[in-house]
N, C-alpha and C positions, 0 to 999 in steps of 0.2 A: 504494500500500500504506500500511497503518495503523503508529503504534506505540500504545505504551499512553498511558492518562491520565497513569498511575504515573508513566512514565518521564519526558513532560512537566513535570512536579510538582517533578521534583529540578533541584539547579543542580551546575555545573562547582563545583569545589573551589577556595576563593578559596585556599589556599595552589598550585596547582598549575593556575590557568589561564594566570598568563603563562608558563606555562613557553615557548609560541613564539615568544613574543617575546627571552627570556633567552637561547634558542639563536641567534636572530640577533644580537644584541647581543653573545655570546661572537663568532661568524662573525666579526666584525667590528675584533675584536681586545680586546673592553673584557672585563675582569676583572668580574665580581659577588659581592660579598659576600651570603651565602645565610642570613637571618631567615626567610624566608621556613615552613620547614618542619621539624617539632620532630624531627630527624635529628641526636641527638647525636653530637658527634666523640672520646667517650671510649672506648678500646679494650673488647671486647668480651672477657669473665674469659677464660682458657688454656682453661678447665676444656669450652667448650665443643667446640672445636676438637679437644680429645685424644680427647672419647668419640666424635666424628668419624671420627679415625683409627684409633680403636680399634675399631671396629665391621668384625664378621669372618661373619656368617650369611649364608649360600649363597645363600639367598632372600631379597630386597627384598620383601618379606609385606606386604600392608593389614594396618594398625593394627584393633586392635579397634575401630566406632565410638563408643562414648564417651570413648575416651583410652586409650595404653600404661598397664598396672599401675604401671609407675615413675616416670612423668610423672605421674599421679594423687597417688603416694606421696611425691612431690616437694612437692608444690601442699600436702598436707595438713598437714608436715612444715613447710613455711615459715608454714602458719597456725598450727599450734601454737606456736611461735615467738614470736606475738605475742598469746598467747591465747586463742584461736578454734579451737573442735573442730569439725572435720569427719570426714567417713566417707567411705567413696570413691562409694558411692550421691549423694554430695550435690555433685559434681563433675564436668563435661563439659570433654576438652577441645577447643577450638576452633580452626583456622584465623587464629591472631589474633584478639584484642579485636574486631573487624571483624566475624566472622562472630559468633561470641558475640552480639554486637549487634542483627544481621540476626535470627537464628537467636530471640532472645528476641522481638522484636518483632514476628516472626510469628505467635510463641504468644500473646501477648495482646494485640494490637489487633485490631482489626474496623475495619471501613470505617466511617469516621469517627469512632470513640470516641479519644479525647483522651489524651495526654501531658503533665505540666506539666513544663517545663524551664525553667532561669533561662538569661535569654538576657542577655549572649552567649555563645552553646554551641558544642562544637567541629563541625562544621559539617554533617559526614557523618551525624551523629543525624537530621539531617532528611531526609537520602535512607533510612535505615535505615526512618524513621517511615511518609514519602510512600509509599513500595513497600510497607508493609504495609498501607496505604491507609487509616492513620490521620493525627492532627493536632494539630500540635505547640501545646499551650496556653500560651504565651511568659510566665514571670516576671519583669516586666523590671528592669534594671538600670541606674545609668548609671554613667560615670569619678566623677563628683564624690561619688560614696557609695561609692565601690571595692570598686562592683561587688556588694555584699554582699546577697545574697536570702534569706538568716535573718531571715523574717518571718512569723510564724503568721497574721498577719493577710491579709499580702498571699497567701499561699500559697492559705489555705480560701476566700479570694475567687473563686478561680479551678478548684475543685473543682463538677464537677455531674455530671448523672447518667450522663453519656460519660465519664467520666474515668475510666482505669484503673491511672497509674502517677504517681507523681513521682521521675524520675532527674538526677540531678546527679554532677557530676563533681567527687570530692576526694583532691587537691589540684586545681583548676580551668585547665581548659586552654576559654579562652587567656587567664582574669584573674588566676590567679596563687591567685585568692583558698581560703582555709581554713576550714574549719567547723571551728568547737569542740565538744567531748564534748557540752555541753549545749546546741549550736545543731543538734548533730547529732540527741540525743536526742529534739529538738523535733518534726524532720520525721521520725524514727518514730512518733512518738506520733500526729500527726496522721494520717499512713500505716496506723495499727490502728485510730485511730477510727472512717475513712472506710473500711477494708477495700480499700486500693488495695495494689498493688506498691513496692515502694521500692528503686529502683534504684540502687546506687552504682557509679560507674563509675571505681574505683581504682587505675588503672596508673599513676601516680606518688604510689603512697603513700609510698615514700621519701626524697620531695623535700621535704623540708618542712624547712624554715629559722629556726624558734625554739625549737631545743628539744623540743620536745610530743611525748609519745609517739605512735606510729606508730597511727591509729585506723582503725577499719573499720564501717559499718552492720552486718557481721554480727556483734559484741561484743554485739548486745542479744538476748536468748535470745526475750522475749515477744513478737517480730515476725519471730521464725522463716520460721512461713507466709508472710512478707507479704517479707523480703528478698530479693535479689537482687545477688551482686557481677560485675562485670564486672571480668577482671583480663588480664594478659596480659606477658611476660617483653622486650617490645620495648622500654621506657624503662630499666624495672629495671636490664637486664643490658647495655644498650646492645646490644639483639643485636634492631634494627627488622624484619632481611632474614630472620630466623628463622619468623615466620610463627605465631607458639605464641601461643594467648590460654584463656580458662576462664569458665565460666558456673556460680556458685556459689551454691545454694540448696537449703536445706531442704525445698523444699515438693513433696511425692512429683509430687501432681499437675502443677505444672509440669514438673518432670522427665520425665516421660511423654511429653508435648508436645513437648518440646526433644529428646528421643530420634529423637522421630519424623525429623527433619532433620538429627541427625547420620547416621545412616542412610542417608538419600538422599543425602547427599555420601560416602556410603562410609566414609571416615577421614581423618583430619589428617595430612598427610606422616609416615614413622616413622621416619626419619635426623633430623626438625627435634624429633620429640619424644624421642628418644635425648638429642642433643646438649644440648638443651633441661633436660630433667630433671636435667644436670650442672651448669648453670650453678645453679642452689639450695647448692650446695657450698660456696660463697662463703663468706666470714666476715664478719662484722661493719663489720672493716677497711674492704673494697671499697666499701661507703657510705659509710660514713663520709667516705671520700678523696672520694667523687664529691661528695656533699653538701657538702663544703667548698668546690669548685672552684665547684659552681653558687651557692653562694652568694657567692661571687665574682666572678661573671659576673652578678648577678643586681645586685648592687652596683653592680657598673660601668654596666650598662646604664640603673638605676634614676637613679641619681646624672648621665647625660650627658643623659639626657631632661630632668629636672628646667632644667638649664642651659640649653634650648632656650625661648627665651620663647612663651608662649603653649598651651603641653602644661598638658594635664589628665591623671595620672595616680595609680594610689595603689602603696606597696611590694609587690609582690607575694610571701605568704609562703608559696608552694609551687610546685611543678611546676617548668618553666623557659620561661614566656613570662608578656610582659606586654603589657597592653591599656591604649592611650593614646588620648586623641582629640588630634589634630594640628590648627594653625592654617592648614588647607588649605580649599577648596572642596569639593572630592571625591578621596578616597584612590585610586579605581579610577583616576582620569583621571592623580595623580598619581605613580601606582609605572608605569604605562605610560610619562609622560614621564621619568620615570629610565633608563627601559630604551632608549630611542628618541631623547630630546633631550639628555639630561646626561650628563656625567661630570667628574673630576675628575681627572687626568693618569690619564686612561684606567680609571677605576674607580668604579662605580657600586653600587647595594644594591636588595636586595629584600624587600621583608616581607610579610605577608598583609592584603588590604584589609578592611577592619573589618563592612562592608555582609553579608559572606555568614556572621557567625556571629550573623545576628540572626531572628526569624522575623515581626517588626514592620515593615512595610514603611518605608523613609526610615529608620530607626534605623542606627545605624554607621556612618553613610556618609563620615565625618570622620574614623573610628579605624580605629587598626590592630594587629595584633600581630602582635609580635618575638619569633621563639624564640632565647634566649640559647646557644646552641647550640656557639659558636664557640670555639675560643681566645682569650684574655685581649689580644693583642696585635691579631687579625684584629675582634674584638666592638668594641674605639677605636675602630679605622677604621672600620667600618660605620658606629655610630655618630655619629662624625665626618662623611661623608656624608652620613645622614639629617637629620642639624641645616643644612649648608651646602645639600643638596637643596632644602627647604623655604624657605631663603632667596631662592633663585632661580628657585625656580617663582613662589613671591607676587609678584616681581618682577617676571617674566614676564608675568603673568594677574592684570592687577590689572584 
């Protein structure tokens, strides 16, 4: 028997292939400090939990499919907030950021029309792409320019007559890095010239670390038709296991399109979008506190790499990971000998190998990224590990 081309096409999840290897090494008795995977450890608001227990209707009912009325009225209500009018016509909600994702990128690609993305991209874009049997057009990056693809030049290089979208991730998972108002405004402008999509895919717009008001692609009115946000309540609210994401755009006719397969999945859980629409309740505060923490973490983490001789890195000023190239041979070979050959009074680390968020064959193969994820106390030790890891693998395998 057959499988598809499609399915061929995609790869394992570099945060989530060793995981067999991680259960045998727990087996085993060794402790692992978890980089690996952007599962923050900050408690998840009350608020979501209460409407949980508060929920009293006889019937477990399918959701309407494009979203509960108050899950919608939640979404619009946190955009006004930060400036941005919407209407509930201009809002689906999703399965998670995840299917959002799937869900759009079946509406506009075709077999083989083209994506630009700056790589390196979080990684499951490219399974989203492959399965709609389009093709990721890689803008690339390296550590020693941190990562930065705010470039009109290099961008329209990479525009032709397949191209349908350019999406990027802001705050940037996994380089940390940030677009400003007017690197932003850039890749819309080029976005209405060329008449493509312009995706932004903003589930840590909250993370951001200098200050800077809280920005969004859809702030710009004249590329209405042409936006596209991808949002979802699993970083925001620390609430990953909730399942809640939104596919946000003006443009009737896309909306149409995207109806179509909300539909065919019926609905979005209506306990996760109850619970879900509570957590918007928040104040101010609750960022605020989180955003302090991460940039503490973000600190610490930033400042023990630097310490490590031979790291290439730049500060990452959003989300909560960062992308390093490491003084190793190969990242893949070396997070397996962590889980397999090393430890340090019975403790070892994980992080994501740098090769699978790139779509450039040979690129990343060196880097990797760390979600700062941990506690202040548990992120040293990590850490601490990855600098002493490094030293004994070279040693090892010279």
């Amino acid at each position: 028997m057959k499988v598809s081309s499609k399915a061929q096409r995609c790869a394992l999840s570099p945060m989530r292939k060793y995981h067999p290897y991680a259960v045998e090494a727990k087996a085993k008795g060794k402790k692992i400090y978890h980089l690996n995977i952007g599962q923050p450890d900050i408690a998840t608001p009350p608020a979501y939990f209460e409407a949980l227990r508060n929920f009293e209707q006889p019937v477990l009912a399918y959701a309407p499919s494009p979203g509960m009325p108050e899950m919608i009225d939640a979404v619009i209500k946190y955009y006004d907030g930060i400036g941005i009018e919407y209407d509930a016509n201009d809002i689906l909600i999703t399965t998670g950021g995840s299917e959002a994702l799937q869900m759009l990128m079946l509406s506009i690609l075709d077999e083989g029309s083209e994506i630009i993305i700056p790589e390196p991209f979080y990684p499951n874009y490219s399974t989203f792409v492959n399965s709609a049997g389009g093709v990721i057009r890689p803008l690339t990056t390296t550590p020693e320019e941190g990562y930065n693809y705010a470039n009109r030049e290099k961008i329209e290089t990479l525009i032709n007559e397949k191209t349908r979208a350019i999406m990027f991730t802001n705050p940037g998972n996994p380089t940390g890095f940030v677009l400003s108002r007017d690197e932003m405004r850039m890749i819309a402008d080029i976005a209405k010239e060329h008449n493509l999509y312009v995706i932004g895919d903003e589930v840590y717009r909250e993370f951001v670390y200098g200050g800077e008001p809280l920005a969004s692609i859809g702030e710009f009115d004249d590329i209405k038709e042409n936006a596209v946000i991808i949002d979802s309540v699993s970083k925001r609210f620390s609430a990953c296991g909730a399942r809640i994401g939104t596919i946000i755009t003006k443009n009737k006719e896309l909306q149409q399109q995207l109806l179509k397969f909300c539909q065919a999945r019926l609905s979005v859980a209506t306990l996760d979008q109850v619970a879900s629409a509570a957590l918007y309740s928040v104040d101010a505060d609750y960022f605020d506190a989180v955003r302090d923490e991460y940039r503490l973490r973000r600190d610490t983490c930033y400042k023990k790499l630097l310490e490590i001789p031979g790291v290439v890195c730049a500060e990452p000023k959003g989300a909560f990971y960062i992308m390093a190239k490491l003084p190793v041979d190969d990242a893949d070979k070396f997070q397996l000998w962590l889980l397999t050959d090393f430890d340090d009074n019975g403790e070892t680390v994980m992080f994501a190998p740098g090769g699978g968020f790139y779509a450039t064959k040979g690129k990343g193969n060196n880097e990797i990224r760390i979600a700062y994820v941990l506690k202040q106390a548990d992120l040293e030790r990590a850490m601490d590990l990855l600098a002493l890891g490094i030293k004994k693998y070279n040693e090892t395998h010279k």
